[in-house]
N, C-alpha and C positions, 0 to 999 in steps of 0.2 A: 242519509249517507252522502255526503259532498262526493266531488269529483276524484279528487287524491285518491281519497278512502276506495270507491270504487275499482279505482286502476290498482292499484296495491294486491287487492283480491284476485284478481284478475291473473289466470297461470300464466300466462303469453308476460305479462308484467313481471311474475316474481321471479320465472327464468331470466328474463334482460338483467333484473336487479343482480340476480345472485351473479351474472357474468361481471358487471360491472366491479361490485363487490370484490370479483377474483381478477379481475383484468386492470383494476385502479390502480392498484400499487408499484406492479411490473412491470406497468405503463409508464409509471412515474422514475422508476427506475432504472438509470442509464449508467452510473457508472458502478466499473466493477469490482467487486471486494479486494485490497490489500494484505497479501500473506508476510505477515511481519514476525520473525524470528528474532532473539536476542542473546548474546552471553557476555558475560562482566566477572570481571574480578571480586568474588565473598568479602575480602578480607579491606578493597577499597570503601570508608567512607565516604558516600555522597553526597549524604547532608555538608560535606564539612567545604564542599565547593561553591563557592559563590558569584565566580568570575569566570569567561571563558574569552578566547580570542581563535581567530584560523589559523591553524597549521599552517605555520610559513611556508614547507613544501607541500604546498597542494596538487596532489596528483591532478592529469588531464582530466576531462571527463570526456563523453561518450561525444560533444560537436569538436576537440582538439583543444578546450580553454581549460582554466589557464595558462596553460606549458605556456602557449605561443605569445605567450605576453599581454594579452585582451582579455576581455570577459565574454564568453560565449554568451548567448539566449539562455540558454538553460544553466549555467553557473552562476547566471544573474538570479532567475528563480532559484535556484535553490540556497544560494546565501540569503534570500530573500525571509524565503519561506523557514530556514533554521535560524535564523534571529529572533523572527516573529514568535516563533513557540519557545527560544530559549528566555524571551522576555517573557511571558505570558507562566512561566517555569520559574519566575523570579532570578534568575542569571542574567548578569549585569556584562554588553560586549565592551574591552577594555583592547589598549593598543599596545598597555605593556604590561609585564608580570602577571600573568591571569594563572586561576586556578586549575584549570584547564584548557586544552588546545581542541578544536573541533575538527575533523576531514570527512571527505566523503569522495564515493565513487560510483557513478553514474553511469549505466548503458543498457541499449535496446538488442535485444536476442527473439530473433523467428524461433517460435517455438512448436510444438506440435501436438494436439490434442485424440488419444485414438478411445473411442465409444463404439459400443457393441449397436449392432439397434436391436430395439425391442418390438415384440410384436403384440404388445397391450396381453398375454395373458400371464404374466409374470417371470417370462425366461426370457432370456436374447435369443434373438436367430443363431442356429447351428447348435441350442440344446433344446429345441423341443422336438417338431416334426421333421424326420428326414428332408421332406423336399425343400427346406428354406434352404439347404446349405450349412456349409460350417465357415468360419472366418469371416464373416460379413460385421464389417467393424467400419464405423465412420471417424472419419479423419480429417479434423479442421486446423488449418493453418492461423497462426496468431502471434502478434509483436507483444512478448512482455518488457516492458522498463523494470528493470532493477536497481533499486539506492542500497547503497552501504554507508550507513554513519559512524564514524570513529570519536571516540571522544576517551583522549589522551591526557592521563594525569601530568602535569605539567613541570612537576616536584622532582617524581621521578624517571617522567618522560618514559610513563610503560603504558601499552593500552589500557584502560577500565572498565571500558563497556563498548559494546558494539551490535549497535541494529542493523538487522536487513530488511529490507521491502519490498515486496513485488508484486507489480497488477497488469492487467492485460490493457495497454494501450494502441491507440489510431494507427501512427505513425512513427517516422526514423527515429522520433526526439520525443520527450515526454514535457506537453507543452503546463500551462501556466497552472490550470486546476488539477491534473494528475500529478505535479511535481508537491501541491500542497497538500493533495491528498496523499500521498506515500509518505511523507515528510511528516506529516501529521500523524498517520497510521505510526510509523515507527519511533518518533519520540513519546509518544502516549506511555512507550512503553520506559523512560525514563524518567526520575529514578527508578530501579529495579526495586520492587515494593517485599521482595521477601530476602534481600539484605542485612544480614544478622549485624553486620557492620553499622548501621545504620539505627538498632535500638540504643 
């Protein structure tokens, strides 16, 4: 029996494994899931779109751009980051007559998270034993960035579809990898894939 072999056996060994095993992945994982919602027009074909260009009036987003006449930080990413997937989507960006128009609306919201605690035998405090209490509930505070993507048929200039996305971010602004990840999270979800329009 070689060395490995031996350690492997070894219970002091197979607990560390089995932690590492449960601790690898959690470990590995830092950012946090995207709640992405959507609703579209049944009756638009999507396929029949090929072209898209930005919404001339582009609302501000969440740093003041573009009202103010510049491109914020984060306007930058995010036309960035919706190119990239509307190329990757086969949609070709054009300067005039497109088949569609794209907008979007950006902002960071303190939000609030309330949890009971638990006391490891299957109920939260304040429904098992009298003496815990009752209302004992944990309460974390947390910045989510929310995106809104519009994408506006351009023909008849009515909405067609529209994702929203939201994840728990750092900071005031949703910097360069959270803006491709929500952006990402909520275009996955276009075309709308049970579009009767669309067989």
């Amino acid at each position: 029996m070689n060395r490995i072999t031996r350690f492997l056996v070894h219970p002091v060994a197979m607990v560390a494994a089995s932690l590492v095993l449960l601790l690898g992945p959690s470990g590995c994982t830092t950012a946090s899931r995207v709640g992405v919602t959507n609703d579209f027009d049944h009756a638009v074909n999507f396929r029949a779109f090929k072209t898209w260009s930005w919404y001339p009036q582009q609302p501000k987003d969440a740093e003041g751009g573009p009202a103010k006449g510049y491109e914020s930080f984060l306007d930058k990413r995010m036309r960035a980051s919706v190119a990239s997937e509307m190329t990757q989507k086969g949609l070709t960006e054009v300067t005039t007559a497109p088949d569609i128009y794209v907008a979007y609306s950006a902002r960071v919201e303190d939000k609030q998270q309330v949890s009971p605690y638990y006391n490891g035998l299957g109920y939260p405090y304040g429904y098992g034993y009298g003496y815990y209490g009752r209302g004992m509930q944990s309460v974390s505070q947390y910045k989510a960035g929310t995106v809104v993507i519009d994408i506006i048929d351009a023909r008849r200039k009515e909405l067609a579809w529209r994702g929203t996305g939201q994840a728990q971010v750092n900071q005031n602004t949703i910097d360069e990898a959270e803006t491709h990840r929500i952006v990402n999270g909520i275009l996955s979800t276009y075309p709308p894939q049970d579009n009767n329009a669309r067989r």
